[in-house]
C-alpha positions in Angstrom: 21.8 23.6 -9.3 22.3 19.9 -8.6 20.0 17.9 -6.6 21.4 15.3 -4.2 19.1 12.0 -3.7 18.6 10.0 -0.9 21.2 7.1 -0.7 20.6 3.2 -0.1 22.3 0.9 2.5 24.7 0.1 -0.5 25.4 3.9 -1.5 22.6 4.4 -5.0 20.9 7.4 -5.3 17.2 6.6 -4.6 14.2 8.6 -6.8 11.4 9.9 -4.5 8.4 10.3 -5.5 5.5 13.1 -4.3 2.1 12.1 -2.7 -0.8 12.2 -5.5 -3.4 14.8 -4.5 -6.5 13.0 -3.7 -4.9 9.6 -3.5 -5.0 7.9 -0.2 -7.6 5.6 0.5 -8.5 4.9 4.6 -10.3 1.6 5.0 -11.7 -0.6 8.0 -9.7 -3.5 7.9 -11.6 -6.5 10.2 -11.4 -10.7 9.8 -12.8 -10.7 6.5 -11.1 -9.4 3.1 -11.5 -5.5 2.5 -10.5 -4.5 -1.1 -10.2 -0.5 -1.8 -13.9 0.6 -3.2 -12.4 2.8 -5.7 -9.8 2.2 -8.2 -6.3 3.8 -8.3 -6.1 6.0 -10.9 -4.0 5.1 -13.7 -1.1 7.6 -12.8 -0.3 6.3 -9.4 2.8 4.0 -9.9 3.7 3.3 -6.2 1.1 2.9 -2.9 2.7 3.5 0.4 1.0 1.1 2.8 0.4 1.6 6.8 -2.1 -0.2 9.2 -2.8 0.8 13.1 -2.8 -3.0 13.4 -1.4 -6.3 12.4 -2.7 -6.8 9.0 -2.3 -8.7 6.1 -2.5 -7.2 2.3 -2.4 -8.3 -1.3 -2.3 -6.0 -4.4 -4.1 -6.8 -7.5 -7.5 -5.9 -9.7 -11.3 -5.5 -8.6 -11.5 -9.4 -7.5 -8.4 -9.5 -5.7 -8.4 -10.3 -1.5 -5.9 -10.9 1.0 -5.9 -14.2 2.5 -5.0 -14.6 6.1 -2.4 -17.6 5.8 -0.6 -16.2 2.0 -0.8 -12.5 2.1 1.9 -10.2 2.9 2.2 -8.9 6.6 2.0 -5.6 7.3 3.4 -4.7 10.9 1.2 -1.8 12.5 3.0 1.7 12.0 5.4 0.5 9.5 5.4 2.5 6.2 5.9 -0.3 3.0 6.0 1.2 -0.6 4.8 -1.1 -2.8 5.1 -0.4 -6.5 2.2 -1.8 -8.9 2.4 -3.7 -12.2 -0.4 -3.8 -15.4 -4.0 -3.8 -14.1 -2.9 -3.6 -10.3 -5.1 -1.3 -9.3 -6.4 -2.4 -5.7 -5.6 -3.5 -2.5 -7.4 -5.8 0.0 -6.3 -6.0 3.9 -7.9 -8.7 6.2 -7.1 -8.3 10.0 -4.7 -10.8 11.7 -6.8 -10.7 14.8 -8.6 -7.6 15.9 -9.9 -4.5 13.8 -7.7 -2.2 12.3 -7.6 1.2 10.1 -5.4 0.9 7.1 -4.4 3.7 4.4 -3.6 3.1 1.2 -1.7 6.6 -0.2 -0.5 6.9 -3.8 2.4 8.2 -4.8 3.4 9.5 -8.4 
């Protein structure tokens, strides 16, 4: 039995990949840089991101923050997969304006 992939705008088959059991991560996200407390584990390749606020984020090891004028936005209740390279193993969020909840859920 063949298995038919999700498709791109441009027509390629897409790979999905599963949520990791125990991997999401819900933080308090406020005016000052929040990094994850706990490491990814080592098998997640890909975090799906999604804030109840304006946020922004950056992705990198146990020193890593998110800066409120460089980092990435993330629009509240928009889903971005974000895939992570050697040592990657965090994220930090810092609030564009008012508090937020973010979750950080890994996928394998």
């Amino acid at each position: 039995m063949s298995l038919l992939l999700p498709v791109d705008d441009n027509g390629h088959p897409m790979q999905v990949l599963g949520f990791a059991s125990g991997g999401t991560q819900k933080l308090t996200v406020s005016t000052s840089s929040t990094r994850t407390p706990v490491p990814l584990p080592d098998h997640i390749q890909v975090v799906t991101l999604i804030a109840t606020g304006p946020c922004r984020f950056a992705v990198g090891n146990e020193t890593v923050g998110a800066d409120q004028n460089a980092s990435a936005l993330l629009y509240p209740g928009i889903y971005v997969d974000v895939p992570l390279r050697r040592g990657e193993r965090h994220v930090a969020f810092i609030a564009e304006a008012e508090d937020c909840v973010a979750y950080v859920i890994g996928r394998n």
